[in-house]
C-alpha positions, 0 to 999 in steps of 0.5 A: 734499597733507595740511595738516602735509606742506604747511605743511613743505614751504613752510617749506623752500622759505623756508628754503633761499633764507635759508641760502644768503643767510646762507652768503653773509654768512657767508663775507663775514664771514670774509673780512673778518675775515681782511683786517682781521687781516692789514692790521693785521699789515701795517701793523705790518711796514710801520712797522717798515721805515719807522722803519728807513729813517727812523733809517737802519739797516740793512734786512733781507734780502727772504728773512728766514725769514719769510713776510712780504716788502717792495719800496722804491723811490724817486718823485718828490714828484708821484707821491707826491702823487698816491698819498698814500694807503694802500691795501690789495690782494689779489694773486698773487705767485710763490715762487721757493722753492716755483715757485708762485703763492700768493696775498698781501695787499699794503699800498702806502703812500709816505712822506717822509724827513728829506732831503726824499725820498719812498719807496715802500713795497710790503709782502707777506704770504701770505693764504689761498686763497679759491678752497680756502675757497669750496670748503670753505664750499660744502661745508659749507653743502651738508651744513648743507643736509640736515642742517638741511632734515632736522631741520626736517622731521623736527621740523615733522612731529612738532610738528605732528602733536602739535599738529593731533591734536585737528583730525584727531580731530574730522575723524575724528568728522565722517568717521563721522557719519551723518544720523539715527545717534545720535553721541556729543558730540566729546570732544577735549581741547585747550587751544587757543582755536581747536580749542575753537572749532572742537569748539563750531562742529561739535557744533552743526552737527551737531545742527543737521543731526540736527534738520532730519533729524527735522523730515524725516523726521517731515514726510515720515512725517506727509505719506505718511501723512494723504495715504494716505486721499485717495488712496484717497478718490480713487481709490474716486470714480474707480472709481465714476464709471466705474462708474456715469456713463454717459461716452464713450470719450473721458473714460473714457480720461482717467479711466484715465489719471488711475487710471495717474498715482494708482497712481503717486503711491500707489506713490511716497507707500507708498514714501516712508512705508516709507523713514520707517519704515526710518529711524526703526527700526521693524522691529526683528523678524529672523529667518532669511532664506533669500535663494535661496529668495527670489531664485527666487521673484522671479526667477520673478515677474519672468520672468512679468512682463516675458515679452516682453522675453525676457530669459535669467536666469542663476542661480549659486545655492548651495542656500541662503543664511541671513541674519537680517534683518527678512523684509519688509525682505529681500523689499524690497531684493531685490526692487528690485535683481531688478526694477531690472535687469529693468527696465533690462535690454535686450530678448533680453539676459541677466541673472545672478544669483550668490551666492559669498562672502557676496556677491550678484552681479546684472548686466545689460547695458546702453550707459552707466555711471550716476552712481556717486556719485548712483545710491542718491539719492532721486528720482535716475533715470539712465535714466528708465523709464516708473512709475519713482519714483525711490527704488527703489535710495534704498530699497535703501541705506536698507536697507543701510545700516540693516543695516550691509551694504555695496553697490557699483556697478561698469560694466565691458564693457558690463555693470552690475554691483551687488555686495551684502556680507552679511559 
């Protein structure tokens, strides 16, 4: 989940359980309010008896046209005692007028005459339904619900957008980096300490990385390099100790297998001096390429090569397929992918090779996926073969990626498939 969708979603799980606690006050509120308004309103009609009573006039009647109503009664000086007090209540009292119960709030006080007699007086008034008003507020907290959690989402998302926009143009700009790519300097306008701290921090990251890339790359094309002349050098003794020492059987079979693991180690050395070369743009020349004609010359070698793996190549070729490209380079990365899948390929299998779209085909049988995320690494080897160094598909990215082509991997029915995007 993005960063901005997190945050929102968080503050409206804070808020709902805040909005409903405020709905809570609020209707405890209201409530209150309402109580107070009419036990004042009681108390006044309650006095207005007492003194009647107290003066001795007359009472009115219990229908007076009014919503308000009253009971006397005459107790004894212990109960009156005992209940001094006011107090105030909440009850249901039936309308003979309308055959209902309404609900009413009830004031019952007790007081003294001048002849020493104690009354009790129970007075009445409507008050509202509070059933109706839970229901009402209810109601109207749950629209308040989605009209708020909508604008806070709808306000959150747009103000957070304006205000993280210098983080997702520097993570845009870290997206499109590449090791060794010339990259413009981050420029994101932002008045906020922290993303100024955080374009700082990346812009040195990067040119950190950018100088232990050059530091890479100029010690692997400084190394490949000065170890080419004693390759060699050791290769030549080699060469003249067979020819001119008179050894057995035995220590020329362990000067062969040295000779073996040298022309490895000149192998893996010239491949890694041409990765160097390749990252540091030395093959500016291009001209056309005709990739059919170079895929048939190939196919050819590499059907001579491995003869006895009886492998059947198929071919869905068009006549031609020009590309400018440097020709060395188009030599190298078609050459690996033909004798990676010629190498991996199992014996009696078949092995096709197709051009359409722009886009070349090669697959070959095989048992198990490769790491699809690892494949184009240096010295990575799913399946080691017997000479394989590793870097033949690291070399072939290498040129992909110098090109600006596009490569894939895909296993699918037993069957490794590698896809390569001229367009």
């Amino acid at each position: 989940m993005k960063l901005i969708y997190r945050i929102t979603l968080r503050l409206t799980l804070i808020l709902l359980p805040l909005l409903a606690i405020w709905g809570v006050v609020f209707y405890v509120s209201l409530i209150n309010e309402v109580n107070d308004e009419t036990d004042d309103a009681l108390e006044w009609y309650s006095e207005q008896v007492m003194r009647r009573v107290l003066v001795g006039e007359e009472l009115s009647t219990l229908s007076d046209g009014t919503n308000n109503s009253y009971s006397l009664r005459e107790v004894s000086k212990q109960y009156a005692d005992e209940n001094s007090r006011i107090i105030y209540f909440d009850t249901i009292y039936y309308i003979a007028n309308l055959n209902d119960y309404e609900p009413a709030r009830v004031l019952r006080t007790i007081f003294k005459t001048d002849d020493a007699r104690y009354y009790q007086l129970t007075v009445s008034t409507p008050t509202i339904e509070k059933a109706d008003i839970i229901s009402a507020i209810l109601n109207k907290m749950i629209m308040l619900y989605v009209v708020v959690i909508c604008t806070i989402v709808v306000v959150v998302l747009l103000m957070l957008k304006r205000s993280m926009r210098p983080l997702f143009q520097m993570l845009d700009w870290l997206n499109a980096y590449n090791p060794g790519t010339k990259k413009e300097a981050i420029n994101v306008k932002t008045n906020t300490p922290e993303f100024e701290q955080l374009k700082i921090a990346l812009q040195d990251a990067v040119d950190r990385s950018e100088s232990v890339f050059e530091h890479q790359k100029q010690f692997i094309g400084n190394a490949s390099h000065e170890l080419q002349t004693p390759l060699a050098v050791i290769g030549n003794r080699i060469d003249w100790m067979v020819d001119q020492m008179n050894l057995n059987e035995e220590q020329l079979h362990e000067l062969f297998l040295i000779k073996k693991e040298l022309r490895h180690l000149v192998r893996l050395n010239k491949t890694l001096l041409l990765l160097t070369k390749i990252d540091n743009h030395q093959f500016p020349e291009t001209t056309d390429v005709d990739i059919v004609k170079l895929i048939r010359e190939l196919r050819e070698t590499f059907e001579e090569v491995y003869h006895s793996k009886a492998i059947n190549c198929i071919c869905v070729l068009p006549n031609e397929y020009i590309v400018m490209m440097n020709e060395s380079l188009a030599n190298i990365l078609i050459s690996n992918l033909l004798k990676n899948a010629f190498v991996h390929a199992p014996e009696r299998s078949q092995l096709k090779i197709e051009i359409k779209n722009d886009c070349l085909r090669i697959s070959n049988n095989g048992e198990t996926a490769l790491d699809k995320d690892k494949i184009f690494d240096r010295f990575y080897q799913g399946n080691k073969k017997e000479g394989s160094s590793g870097l033949g598909l690291a070399l072939v990215y290498a040129i992909v990626d110098y090109y600006n082509l596009k490569i894939d991997y895909h296993f699918s029915e037993n069957r490794h498939l590698f896809e390569l995007l001229f367009r």
